[in-house]
C-alpha positions in Angstrom: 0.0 0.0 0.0 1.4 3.5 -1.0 1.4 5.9 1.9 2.2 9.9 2.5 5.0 11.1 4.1 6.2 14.3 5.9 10.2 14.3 6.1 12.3 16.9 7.5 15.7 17.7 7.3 18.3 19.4 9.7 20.0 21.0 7.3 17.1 22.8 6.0 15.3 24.1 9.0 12.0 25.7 8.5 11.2 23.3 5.6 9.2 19.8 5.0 9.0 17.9 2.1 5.0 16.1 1.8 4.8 13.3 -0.8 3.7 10.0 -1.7 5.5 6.4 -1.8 5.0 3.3 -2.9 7.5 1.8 -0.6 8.1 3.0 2.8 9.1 6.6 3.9 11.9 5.4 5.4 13.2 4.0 2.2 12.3 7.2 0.3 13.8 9.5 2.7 17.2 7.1 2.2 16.9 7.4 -1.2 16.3 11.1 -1.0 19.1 11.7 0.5 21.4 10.2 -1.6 20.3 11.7 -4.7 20.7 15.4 -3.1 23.5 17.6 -2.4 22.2 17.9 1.1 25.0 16.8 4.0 22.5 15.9 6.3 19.7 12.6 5.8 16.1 13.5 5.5 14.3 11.9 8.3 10.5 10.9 8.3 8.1 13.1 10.9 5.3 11.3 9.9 3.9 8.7 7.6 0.4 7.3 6.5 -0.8 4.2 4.6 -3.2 5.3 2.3 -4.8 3.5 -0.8 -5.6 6.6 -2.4 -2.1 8.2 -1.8 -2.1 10.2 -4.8 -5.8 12.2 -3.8 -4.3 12.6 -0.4 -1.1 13.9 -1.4 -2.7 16.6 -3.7 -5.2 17.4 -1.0 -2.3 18.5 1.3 -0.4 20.3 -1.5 -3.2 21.8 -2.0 -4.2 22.9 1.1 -0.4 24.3 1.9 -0.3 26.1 -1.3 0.1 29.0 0.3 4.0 27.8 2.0 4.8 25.8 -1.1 8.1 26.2 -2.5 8.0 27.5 -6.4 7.7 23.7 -8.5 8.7 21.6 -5.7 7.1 19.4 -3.2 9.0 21.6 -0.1 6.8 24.0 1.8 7.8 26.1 4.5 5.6 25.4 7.3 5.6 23.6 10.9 5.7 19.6 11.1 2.8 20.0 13.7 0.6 22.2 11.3 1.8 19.7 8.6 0.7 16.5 10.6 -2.6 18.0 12.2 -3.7 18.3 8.5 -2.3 15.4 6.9 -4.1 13.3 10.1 -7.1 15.1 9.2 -7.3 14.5 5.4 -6.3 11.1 5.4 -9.4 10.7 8.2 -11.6 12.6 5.8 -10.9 10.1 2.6 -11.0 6.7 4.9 -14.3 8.3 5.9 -15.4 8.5 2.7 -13.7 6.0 0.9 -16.4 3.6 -1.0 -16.1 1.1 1.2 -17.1 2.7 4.5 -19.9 4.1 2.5 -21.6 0.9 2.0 -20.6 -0.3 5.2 -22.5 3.3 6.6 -25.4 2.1 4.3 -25.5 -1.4 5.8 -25.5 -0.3 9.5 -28.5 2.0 8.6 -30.2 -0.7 6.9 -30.1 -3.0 10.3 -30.7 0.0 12.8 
């Protein structure tokens, strides 16, 4: 299952990067970091299984489009505000993912 990820970085304080896996955060940050210039590792504040990844990921871009970096998946925002919202969103979508629909329509249909 893909999931969304908030990583963080001590050599770029202020920033987070938000974005989506297939794999594991852990194995994206690692990967990350190897591929940039950056001395220090990213490390992962937060992650979250989510079958529709890609809609949550675009809902929290979205939704920090305000502290997005120009063209990159870096916005300049707290990990708490960051979290608190991706928490949120990822609530909202299991909420309302098809299959808890029908499940909501099945428990009305016994009550």
């Amino acid at each position: 299952m893909a999931s969304v990820y908030i990583l963080v970085n001590k050599d770029m304080p202020g920033l987070i990067k938000i974005g989506r896996t297939n794999s594991t955060a852990s194995e994206r940050a690692k990967k990350l970091s190897q591929s940039t210039s950056v001395p220090s590792p990213f490390e992962v504040a937060y992650e979250t299984p989510c079958d529709q990844a890609k809609q949550l990921e675009r809902t929290m871009h979205r939704q920090l489009a305000q502290y997005r970096r120009p063209r990159r998946e870096f916005f300049e925002c707290s990990v708490e505000y960051a979290i608190s919202l991706l928490e949120h969103y990822s609530l909202d979508i299991l909420n309302n993912h098809p299959l808890n629909q029908k499940a909501k329509e099945l428990l009305n249909i016994l009550r």
